[in-house]
Each structure stands twice: as structure tokens, then as C-alpha cells.
KOLVOPA-476290 format. One line per field, with one value per atom (N, C-alpha, C): x, y, z; atom name; residue number from 1. Coordinates in steps of 0.02 Angstrom, whole numbers, m for minus. Example, Ala and Ser with C-alpha at 12.3 -4.5 7.8 and 13.67 -1.06 7.14 Angstrom:
BEGIN
u: 660; 615; 660; 642; 684; 645 $
v: m284; m225; m165; m112; m53; 2 $
w: 390; 390; 390; 354; 357; 394 $
name: N; CA; C; N; CA; C $
resi: 1; 1; 1; 2; 2; 2 $
END
This chain:
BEGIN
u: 502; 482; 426; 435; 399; 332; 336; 286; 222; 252; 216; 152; 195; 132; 85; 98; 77; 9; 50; m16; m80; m58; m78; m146; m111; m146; m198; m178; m231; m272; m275; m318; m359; m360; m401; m461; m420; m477; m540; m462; m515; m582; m567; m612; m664; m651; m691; m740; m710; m753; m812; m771; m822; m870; m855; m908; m979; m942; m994; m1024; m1038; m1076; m1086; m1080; m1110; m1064; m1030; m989; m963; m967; m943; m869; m839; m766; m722; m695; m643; m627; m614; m595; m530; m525; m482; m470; m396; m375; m327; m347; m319; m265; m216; m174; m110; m144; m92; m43; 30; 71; 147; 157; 200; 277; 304; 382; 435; 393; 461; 422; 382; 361; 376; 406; 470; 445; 381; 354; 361; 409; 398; 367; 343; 292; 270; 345; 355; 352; 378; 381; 302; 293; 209; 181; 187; 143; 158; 223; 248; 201; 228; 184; 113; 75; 2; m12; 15; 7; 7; 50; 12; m17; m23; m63; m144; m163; m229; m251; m225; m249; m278; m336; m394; m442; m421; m469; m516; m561; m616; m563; m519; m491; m433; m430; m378; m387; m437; m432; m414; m408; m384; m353; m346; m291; m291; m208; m173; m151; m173; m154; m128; m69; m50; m37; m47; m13; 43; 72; 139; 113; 149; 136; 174; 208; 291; 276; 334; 348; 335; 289; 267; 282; 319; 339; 301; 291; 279; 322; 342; 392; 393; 400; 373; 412; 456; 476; 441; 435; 387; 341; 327; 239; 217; 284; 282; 251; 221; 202; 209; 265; 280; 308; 294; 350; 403; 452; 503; 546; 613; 619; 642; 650; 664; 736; 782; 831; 850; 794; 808; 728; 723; 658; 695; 735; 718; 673; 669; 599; 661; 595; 632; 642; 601; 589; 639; 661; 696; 758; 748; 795; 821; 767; 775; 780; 779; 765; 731; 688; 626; 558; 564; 512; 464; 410; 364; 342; 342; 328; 252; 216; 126; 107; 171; 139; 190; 182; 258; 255; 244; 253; 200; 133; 99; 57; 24; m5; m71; m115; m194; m217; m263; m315; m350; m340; m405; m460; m461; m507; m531; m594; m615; m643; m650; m688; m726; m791; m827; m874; m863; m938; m989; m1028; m1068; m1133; m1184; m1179; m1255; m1296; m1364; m1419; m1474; m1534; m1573 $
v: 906; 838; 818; 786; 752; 716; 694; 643; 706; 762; 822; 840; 846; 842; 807; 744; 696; 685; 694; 701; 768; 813; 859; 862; 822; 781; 741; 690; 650; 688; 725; 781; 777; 828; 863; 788; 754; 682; 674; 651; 639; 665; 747; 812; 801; 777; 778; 706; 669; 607; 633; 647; 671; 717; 766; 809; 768; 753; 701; 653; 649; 581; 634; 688; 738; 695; 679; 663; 729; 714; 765; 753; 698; 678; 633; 612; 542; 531; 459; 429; 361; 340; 307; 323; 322; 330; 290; 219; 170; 183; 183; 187; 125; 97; 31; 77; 73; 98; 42; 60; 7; 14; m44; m28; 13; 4; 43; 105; 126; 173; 262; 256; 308; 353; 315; 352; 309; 345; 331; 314; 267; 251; 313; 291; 346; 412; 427; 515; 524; 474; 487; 512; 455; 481; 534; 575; 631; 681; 661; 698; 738; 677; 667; 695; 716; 735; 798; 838; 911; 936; 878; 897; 896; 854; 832; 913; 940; 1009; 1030; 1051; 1093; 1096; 1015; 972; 926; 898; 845; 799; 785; 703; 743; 776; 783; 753; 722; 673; 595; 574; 514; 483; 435; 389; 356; 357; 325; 277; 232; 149; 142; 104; 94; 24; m8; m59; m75; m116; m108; m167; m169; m198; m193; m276; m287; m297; m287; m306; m345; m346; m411; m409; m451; m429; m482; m482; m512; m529; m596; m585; m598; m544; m565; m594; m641; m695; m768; m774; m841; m831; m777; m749; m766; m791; m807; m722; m753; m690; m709; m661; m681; m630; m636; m591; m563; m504; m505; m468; m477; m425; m354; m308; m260; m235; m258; m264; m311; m341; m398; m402; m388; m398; m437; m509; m537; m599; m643; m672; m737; m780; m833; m888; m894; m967; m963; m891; m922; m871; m819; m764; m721; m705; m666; m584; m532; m481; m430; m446; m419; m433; m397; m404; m335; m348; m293; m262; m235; m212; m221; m260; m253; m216; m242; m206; m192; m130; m145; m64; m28; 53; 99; 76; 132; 141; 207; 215; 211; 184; 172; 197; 247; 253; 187; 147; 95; 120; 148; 139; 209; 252; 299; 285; 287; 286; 339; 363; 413; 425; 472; 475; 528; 501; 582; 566; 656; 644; 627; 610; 585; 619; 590; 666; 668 $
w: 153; 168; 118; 73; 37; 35; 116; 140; 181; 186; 181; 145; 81; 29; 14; 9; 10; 69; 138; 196; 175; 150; 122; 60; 9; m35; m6; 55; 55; 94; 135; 187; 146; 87; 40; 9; m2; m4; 23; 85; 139; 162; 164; 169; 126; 66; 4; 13; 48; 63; 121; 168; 247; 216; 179; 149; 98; 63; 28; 46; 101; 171; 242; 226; 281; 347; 361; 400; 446; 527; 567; 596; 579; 572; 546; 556; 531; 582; 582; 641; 618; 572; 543; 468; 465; 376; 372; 325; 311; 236; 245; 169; 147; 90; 87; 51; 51; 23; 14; m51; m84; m63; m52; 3; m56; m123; m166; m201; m159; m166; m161; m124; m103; m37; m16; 51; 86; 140; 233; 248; 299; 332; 382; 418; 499; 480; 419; 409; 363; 349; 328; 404; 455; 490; 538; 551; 584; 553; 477; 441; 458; 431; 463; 514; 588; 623; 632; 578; 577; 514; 481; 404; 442; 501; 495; 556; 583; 625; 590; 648; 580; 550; 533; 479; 518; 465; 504; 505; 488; 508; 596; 607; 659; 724; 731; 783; 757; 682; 653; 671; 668; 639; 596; 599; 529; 548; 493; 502; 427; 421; 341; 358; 288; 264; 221; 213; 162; 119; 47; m17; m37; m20; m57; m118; m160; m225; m249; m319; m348; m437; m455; m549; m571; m645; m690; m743; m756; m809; m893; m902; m995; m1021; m1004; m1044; m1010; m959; m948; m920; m910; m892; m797; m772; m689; m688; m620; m562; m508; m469; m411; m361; m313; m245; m272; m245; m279; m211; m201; m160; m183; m133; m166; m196; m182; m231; m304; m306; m346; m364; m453; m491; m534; m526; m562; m578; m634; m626; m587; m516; m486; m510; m585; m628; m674; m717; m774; m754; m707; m688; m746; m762; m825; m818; m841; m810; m834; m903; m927; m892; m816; m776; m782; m758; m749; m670; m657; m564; m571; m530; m535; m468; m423; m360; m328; m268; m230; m259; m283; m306; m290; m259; m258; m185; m177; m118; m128; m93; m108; m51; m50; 4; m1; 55; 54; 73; 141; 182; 230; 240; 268; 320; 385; 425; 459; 443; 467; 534; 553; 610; 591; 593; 587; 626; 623; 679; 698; 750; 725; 727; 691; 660; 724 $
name: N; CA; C; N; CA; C; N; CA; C; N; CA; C; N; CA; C; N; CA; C; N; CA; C; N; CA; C; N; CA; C; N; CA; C; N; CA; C; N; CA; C; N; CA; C; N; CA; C; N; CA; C; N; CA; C; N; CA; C; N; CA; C; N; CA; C; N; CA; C; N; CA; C; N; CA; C; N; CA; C; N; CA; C; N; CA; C; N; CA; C; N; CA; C; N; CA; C; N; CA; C; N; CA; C; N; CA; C; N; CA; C; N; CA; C; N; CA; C; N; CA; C; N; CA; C; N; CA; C; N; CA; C; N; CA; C; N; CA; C; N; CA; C; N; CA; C; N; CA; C; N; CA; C; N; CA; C; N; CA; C; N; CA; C; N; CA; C; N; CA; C; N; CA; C; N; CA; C; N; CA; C; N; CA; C; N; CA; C; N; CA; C; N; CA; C; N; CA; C; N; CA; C; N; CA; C; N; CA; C; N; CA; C; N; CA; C; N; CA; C; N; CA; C; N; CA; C; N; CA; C; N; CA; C; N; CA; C; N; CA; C; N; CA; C; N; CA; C; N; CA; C; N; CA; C; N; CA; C; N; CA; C; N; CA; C; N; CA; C; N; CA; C; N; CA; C; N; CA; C; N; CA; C; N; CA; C; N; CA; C; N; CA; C; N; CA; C; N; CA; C; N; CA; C; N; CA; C; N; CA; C; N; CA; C; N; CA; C; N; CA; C; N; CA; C; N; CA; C; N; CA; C; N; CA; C; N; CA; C; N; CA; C; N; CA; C; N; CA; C; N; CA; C; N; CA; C; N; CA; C; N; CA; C; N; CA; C; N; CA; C; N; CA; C; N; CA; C; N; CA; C; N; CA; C; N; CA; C; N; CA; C; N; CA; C; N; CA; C; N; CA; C; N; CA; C; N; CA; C $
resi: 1; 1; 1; 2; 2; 2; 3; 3; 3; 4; 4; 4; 5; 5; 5; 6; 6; 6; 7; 7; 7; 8; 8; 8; 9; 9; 9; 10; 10; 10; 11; 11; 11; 12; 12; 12; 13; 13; 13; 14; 14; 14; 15; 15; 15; 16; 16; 16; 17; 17; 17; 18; 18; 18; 19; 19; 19; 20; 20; 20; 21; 21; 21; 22; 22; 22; 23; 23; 23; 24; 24; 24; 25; 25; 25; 26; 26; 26; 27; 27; 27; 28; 28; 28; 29; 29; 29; 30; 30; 30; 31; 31; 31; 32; 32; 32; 33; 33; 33; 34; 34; 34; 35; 35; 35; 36; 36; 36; 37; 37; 37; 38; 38; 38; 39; 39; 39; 40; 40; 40; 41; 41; 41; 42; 42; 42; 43; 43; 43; 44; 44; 44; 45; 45; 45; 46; 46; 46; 47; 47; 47; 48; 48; 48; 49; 49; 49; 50; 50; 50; 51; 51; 51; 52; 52; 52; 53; 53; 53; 54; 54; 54; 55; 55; 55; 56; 56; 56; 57; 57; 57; 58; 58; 58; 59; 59; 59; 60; 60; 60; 61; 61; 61; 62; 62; 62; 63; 63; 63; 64; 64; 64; 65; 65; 65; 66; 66; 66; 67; 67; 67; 68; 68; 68; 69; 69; 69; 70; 70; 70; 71; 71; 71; 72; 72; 72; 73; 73; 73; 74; 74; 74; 75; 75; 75; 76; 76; 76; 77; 77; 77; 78; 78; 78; 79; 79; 79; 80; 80; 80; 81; 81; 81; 82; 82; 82; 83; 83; 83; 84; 84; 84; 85; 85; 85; 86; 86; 86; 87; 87; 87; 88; 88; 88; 89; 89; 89; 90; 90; 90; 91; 91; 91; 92; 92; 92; 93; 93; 93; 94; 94; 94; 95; 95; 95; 96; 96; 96; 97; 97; 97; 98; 98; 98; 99; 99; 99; 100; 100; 100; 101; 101; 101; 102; 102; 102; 103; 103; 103; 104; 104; 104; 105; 105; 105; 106; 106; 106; 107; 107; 107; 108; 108; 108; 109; 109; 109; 110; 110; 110; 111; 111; 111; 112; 112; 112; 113; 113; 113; 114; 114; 114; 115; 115; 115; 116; 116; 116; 117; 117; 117 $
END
């Protein structure tokens, strides 16, 4: 499972964030992730659920966002929505488009507790 590693990957982040803010857990992990990105939402978060045992985030949650497709087109320079079967541009329907968004996963957002002096 793919979305495995990935939960895996972001653990180690995460870990790396809570550590560096003396943090005694996580309590939210926000991840925008792009619909043509090739990660699951749902198997992200099956995932997640035994990537985070163990760890300071294992009482978390996961909250994602999605980030549809957005091209650019280098023949008339539109920027626009796109769906995901179809990058072409909607003004001249050309098909020397560029993907700007809509492909990638972003940690946005950490939410920490820690704990008081």
C-alpha cells in the first residue's frame, strides 16, 4: 500500500516538528493533497491509523483537503480549473497546458500540545 509509506513519511515530520517545539503530542495533522495526485484520501487515512501507534501524533487527527486541478496554458497564458480528465485550456482549447496545481501533497498544518512549566 503505497499510502503506507507515505503515512510513514509524514510521521517522521511530524515527529520532527513536535520535537523541535518540545511538544508532548499532536493533536491535529492537516494535509492538502492534490486529486491527481495518486493518493487516497480513505487509504491515506486507514493508513494513518496504524502509521501514527507509538508516536506523539497517535492520538491525531487527520483532516485533509483536496486541490483540484488547475493548468496554465502556454499558448494564451489562461489560468484556470481544469477537470481531471481534461487539461485542456477552456479559452482557446489548446493542449500545451501546464498542471500548477491538482498534483501534490502539502503538509499545511500541525497542531501541538505541550505540556505546561
Amino acid at each position: 500500500m503505497h499510502e503506507l509509506s507515505v503515512c510513514m513519511e509524514l510521521i517522521d515530520q511530524v515527529e520532527a516538528i513536535a520535537r523541535s517545539h518540545e511538544a508532548e503530542r499532536v493533536d491535529t495533522i492537516v494535509l492538502r493533497i492534490g486529486s491527481l495526485s495518486g493518493v487516497e484520501p480513505g487509504l491515506l487515512e486507514s493508513a494513518f491509523e496504524m502509521a501514527r501507534l507509538g508516536t506523539v501524533a497517535e492520538h491525531a487527527r487527520l483532516r485533509t483537503e483536496r486541490i483540484e486541478p488547475r493548468i496554465r496554458c502556454r499558448a494564451c497564458g489562461l489560468e484556470a480549473d481544469a477537470g481531471p480528465g481534461d487539461l485542456r485550456c477552456p479559452a482557446c482549447f489548446g493542449t500545451d497546458t501546464v498542471l500548477i496545481a491538482g498534483d501534490e501533497m502539502i503538509l499545511a498544518r500541525v497542531e501541538l500540545l505541550q505540556t505546561a512549566d
